[in-house]
C-alpha positions as CSV (number, residue, x, y, z in Angstrom):
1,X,2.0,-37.9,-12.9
2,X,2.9,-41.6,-13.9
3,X,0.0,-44.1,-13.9
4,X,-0.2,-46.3,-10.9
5,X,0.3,-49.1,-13.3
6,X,3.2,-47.5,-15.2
7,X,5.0,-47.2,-11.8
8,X,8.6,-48.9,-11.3
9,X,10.0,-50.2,-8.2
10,X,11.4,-47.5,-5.8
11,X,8.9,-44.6,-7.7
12,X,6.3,-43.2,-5.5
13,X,2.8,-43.2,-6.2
14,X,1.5,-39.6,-6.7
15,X,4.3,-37.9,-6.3
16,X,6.8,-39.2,-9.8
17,X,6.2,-37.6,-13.0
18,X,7.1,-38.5,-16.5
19,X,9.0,-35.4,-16.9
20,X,11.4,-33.7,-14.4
21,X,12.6,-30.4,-14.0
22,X,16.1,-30.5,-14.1
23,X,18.5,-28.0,-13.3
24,X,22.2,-27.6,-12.6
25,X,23.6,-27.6,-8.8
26,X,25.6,-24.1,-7.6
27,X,23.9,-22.2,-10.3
28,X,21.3,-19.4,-9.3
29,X,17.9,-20.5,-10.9
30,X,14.9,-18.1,-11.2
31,X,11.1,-19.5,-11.6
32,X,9.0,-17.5,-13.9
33,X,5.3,-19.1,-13.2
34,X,1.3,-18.1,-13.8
35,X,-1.4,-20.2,-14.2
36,X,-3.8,-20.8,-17.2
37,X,-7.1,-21.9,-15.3
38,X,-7.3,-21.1,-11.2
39,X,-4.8,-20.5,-8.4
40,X,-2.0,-23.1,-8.5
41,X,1.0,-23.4,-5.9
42,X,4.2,-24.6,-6.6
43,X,5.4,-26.1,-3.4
44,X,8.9,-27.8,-3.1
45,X,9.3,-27.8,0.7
46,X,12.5,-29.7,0.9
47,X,13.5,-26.4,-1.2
48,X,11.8,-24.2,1.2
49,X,10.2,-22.9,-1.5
50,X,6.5,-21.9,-2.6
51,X,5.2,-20.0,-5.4
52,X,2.0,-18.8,-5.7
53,X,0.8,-19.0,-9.6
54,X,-1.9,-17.0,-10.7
55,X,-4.0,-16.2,-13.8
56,X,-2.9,-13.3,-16.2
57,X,0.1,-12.5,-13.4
58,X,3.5,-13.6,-13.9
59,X,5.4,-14.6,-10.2
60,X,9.2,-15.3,-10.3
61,X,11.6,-16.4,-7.3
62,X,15.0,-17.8,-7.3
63,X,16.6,-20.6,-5.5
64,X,20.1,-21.9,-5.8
65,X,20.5,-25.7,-5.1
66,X,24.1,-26.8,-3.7
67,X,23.6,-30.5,-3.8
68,X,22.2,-33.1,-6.0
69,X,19.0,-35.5,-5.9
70,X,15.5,-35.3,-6.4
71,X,13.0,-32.7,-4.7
72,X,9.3,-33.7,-4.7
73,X,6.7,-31.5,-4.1
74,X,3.2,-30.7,-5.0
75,X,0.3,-27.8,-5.8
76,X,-0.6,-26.7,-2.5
77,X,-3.6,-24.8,-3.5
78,X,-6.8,-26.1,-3.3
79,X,-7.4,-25.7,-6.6
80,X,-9.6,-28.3,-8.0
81,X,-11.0,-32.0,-8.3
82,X,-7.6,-33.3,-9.7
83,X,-5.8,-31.2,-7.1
84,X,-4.1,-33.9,-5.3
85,X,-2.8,-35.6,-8.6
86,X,-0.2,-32.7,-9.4
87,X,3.1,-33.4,-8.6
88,X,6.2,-31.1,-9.3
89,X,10.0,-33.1,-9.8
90,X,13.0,-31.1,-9.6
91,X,16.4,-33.4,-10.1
92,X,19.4,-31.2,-9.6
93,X,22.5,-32.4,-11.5
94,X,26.1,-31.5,-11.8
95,X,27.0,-29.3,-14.8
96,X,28.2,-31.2,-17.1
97,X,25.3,-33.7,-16.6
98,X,22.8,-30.9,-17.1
99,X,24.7,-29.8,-20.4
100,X,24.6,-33.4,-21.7
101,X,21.1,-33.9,-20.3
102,X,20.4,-30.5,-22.6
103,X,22.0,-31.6,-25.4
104,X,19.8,-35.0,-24.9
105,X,16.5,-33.0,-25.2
106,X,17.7,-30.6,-28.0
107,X,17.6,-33.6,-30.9
């Protein structure tokens, strides 16, 4: 999550993040997740998509995103103090944007 005071014009407060997931458009994705502490959810509901993550369990689904933008969700378990203050990003992004985005984080 991006401090409120690190915040841009146009970002959202609780709901931007530092680091996106990214992943190509028209590509089947699947989403390997667990959790390291308590229950966690990964909720993306403009994806219509949520994921229960547990600890010592792995959970997968797949989705397959046919436009671009960003998709904002959040952990929709009650699963803490700082529960409220976990946002999930996912940008989708033409091919060969991905590739160069990939190509960006390999260096």
């Amino acid at each position: 999550m991006i401090p409120e005071s690190d915040l841009e014009l146009g970002q959202f407060r609780l709901l931007d993040v530092d680091n996106k997931m990214v992943v190509p458009v028209d590509t089947h994705i699947r989403l390997i997740v667990t959790a390291n502490d308590v229950l966690h959810s990964f909720a993306v509901p403009s994806l219509g998509m949520k994921l229960d993550c547990t600890p010592g369990r792995l959970n997968q689904a797949s989705f397959l995103i046919d436009r671009t933008g960003i998709f904002y969700g959040q952990c929709s378990e009650i699963c803490g103090v700082w529960h409220g203050f976990m946002p999930i990003n996912v940008e989708a992004v033409s091919m060969p944007d991905y590739l160069s985005w990939l190509a960006s984080t390999a260096e």
